[in-house]
C-alpha positions as CSV (number, residue, x, y, z in Angstrom):
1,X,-29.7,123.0,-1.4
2,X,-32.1,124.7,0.9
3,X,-31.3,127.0,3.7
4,X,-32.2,126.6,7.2
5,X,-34.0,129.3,8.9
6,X,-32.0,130.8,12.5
7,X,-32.7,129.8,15.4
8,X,-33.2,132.9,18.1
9,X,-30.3,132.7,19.7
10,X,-28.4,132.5,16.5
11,X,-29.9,135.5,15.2
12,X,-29.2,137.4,18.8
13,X,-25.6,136.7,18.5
14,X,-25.7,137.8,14.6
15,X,-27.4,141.3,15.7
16,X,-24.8,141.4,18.3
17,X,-21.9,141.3,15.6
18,X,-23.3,143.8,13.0
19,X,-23.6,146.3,16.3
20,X,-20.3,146.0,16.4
21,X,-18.9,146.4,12.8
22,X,-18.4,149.6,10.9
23,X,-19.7,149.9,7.2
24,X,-16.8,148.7,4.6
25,X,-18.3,152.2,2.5
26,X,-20.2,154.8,4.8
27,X,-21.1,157.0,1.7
28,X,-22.7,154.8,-0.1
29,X,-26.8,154.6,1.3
30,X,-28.3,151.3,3.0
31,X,-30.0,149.4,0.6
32,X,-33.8,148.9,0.9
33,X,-35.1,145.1,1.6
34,X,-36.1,143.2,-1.7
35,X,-39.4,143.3,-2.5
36,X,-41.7,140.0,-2.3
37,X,-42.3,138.5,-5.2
38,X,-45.3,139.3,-7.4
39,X,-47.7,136.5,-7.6
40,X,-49.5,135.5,-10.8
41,X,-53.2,136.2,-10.7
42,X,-55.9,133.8,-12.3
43,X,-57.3,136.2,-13.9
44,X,-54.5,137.6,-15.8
45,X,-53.4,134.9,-18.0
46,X,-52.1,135.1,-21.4
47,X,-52.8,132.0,-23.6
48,X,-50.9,130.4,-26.3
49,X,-52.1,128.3,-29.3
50,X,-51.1,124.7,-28.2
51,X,-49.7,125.2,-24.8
52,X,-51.2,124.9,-21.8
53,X,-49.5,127.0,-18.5
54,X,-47.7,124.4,-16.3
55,X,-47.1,121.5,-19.1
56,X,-44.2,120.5,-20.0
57,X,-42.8,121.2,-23.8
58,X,-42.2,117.7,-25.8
59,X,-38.5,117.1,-26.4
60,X,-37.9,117.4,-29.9
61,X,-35.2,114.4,-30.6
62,X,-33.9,114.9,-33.5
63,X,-30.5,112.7,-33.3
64,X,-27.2,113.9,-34.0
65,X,-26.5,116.9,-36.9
66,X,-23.4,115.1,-37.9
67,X,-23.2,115.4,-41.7
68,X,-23.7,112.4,-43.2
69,X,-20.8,110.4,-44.6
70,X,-19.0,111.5,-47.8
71,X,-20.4,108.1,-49.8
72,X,-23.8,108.7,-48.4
73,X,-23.8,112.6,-50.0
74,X,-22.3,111.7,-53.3
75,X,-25.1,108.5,-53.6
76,X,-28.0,110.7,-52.9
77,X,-27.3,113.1,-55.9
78,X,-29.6,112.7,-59.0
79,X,-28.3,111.1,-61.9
80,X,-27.8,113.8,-64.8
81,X,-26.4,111.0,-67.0
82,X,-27.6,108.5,-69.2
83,X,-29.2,105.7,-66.8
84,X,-27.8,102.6,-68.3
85,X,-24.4,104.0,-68.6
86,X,-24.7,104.8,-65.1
87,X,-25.6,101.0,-64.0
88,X,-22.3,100.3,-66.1
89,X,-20.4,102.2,-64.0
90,X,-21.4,101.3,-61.0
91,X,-21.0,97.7,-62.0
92,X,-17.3,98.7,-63.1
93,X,-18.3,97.7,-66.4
94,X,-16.7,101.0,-68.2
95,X,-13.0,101.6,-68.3
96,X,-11.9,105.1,-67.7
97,X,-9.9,107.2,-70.4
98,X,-7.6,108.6,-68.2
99,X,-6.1,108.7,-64.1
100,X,-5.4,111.2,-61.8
101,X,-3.9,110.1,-58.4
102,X,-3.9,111.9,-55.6
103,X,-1.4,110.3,-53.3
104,X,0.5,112.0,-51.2
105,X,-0.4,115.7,-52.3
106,X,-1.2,118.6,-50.3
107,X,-5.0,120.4,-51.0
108,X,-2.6,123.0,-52.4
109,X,-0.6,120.8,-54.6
110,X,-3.9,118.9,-55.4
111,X,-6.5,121.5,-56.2
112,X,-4.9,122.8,-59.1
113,X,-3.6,119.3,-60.5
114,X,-7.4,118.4,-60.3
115,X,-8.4,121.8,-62.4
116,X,-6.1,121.0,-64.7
117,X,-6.6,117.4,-65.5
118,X,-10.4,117.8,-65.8
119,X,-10.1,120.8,-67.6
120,X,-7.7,119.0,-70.2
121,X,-9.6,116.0,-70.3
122,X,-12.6,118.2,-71.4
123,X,-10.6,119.1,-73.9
124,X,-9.3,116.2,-75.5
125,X,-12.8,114.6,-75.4
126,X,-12.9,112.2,-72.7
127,X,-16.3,111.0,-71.1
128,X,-15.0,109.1,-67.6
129,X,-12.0,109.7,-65.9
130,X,-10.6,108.7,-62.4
131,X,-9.5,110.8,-60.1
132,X,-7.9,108.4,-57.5
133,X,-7.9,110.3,-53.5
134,X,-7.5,107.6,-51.4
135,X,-9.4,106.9,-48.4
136,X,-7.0,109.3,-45.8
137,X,-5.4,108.2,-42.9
138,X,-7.0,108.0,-39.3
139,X,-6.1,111.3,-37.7
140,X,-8.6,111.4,-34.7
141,X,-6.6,111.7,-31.6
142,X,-9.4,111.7,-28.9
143,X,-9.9,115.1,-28.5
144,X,-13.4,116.3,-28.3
145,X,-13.8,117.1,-32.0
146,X,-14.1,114.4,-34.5
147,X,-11.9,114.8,-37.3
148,X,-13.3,113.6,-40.6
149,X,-11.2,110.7,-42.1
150,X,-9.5,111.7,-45.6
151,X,-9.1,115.5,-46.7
152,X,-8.8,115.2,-50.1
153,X,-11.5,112.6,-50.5
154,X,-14.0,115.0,-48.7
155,X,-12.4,118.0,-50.6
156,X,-12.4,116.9,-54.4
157,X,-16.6,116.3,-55.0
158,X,-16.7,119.7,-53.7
159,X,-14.0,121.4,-56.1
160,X,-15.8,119.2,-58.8
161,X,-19.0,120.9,-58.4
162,X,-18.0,124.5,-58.0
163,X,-17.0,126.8,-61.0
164,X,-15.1,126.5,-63.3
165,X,-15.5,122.8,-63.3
166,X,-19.1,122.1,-62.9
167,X,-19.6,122.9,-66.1
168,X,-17.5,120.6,-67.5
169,X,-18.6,118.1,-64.8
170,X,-21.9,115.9,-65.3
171,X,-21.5,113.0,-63.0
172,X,-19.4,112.4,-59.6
173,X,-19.9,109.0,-58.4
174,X,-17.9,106.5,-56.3
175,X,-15.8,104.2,-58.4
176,X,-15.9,100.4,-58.2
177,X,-14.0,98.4,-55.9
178,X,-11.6,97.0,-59.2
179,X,-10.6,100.9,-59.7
180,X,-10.3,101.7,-56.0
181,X,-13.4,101.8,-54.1
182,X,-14.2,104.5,-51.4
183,X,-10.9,105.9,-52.0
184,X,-11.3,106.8,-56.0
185,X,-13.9,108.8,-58.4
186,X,-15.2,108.5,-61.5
187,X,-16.0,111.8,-63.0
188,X,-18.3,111.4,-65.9
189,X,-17.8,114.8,-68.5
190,X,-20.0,116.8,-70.4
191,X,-19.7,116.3,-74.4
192,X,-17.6,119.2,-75.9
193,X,-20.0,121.8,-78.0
């Protein structure tokens, strides 16, 4: 919004009114006028590589930093396993020696249930086993953060790949849709030494 300038009159009357006033704090001294601004002289210029004074910077567009989905993350790992196992189990082909499910528990009830059954799977010998999460229930209510679908799905390829169980871990893949889809994994284990 731009300000008009005062007409004569106008600024008779104003001159008028300030006569007339007292200062709001006499102690304090009158403040000098601002001083113009400086302008920018030709031959002053400071260059940068790239950039020429008075253009205008390219908008870097780089979309949205939402991570990407939970399926997309665990898909884009490198297989550490034998490949044509791996194309077995993605075709649901191997049966898993043993089944954890999830249901219903707390990340504090679950986390340690999880430890435990890898950890004793390990032991026993098993290669594949399932850990069954579920795909989470829809908890977005519309505020202006997005709430991620399913804690415990999101939750458990983490706590599979941090200490101690990555080293008993080799593989974390999605299962098939026969042994529960999105909402299961199948964790393939290291060979005992």
């Amino acid at each position: 919004m731009t300000r008009r300038r005062l007409k004569p009159d106008e600024l008779d009357l104003w001159r008028k009114v300030a006569q007339t006033t007292d200062r709001l704090h006499p102690e304090r001294k009158h403040k000098d006028p601002p001083l113009p601004k400086p302008t920018p002289s030709k031959h002053n210029k400071t260059r940068i590589e790239g950039f020429d004074l008075g253009q205008k910077a390219d908008p870097a567009h780089h979309g949205h930093d939402i991570a990407p989905d939970i399926s997309q993350t665990i898909a884009a790992q490198p297989v550490r396993m034998d490949k044509k196992t791996f194309g077995k189990l993605r075709r649901g082909k191997v049966v898993p020696e043993g089944k954890l499910d999830l249901h219903g528990m707390t990340m504090d009830q679950a986390h340690p249930a999880l430890m435990g059954f890898i950890l004793r799977a390990h032991d026993n010998n098993k290669r594949l086993v399932l850990v069954v999460t579920g795909k989470g229930k829809s908890r977005d209510e519309g505020g202006p953060i997005p709430t991620r679908r399913g804690v415990l799905r999101h939750n458990v390829p983490q706590w599979l790949s941090a200490p101690p169980l990555s080293g008993v871990v080799l593989q974390v893949t999605e299962a098939h849709l026969k042994h529960g889809g999105g909402g299961a994994y199948y964790v393939y284990l290291r060979r005992r030494r």
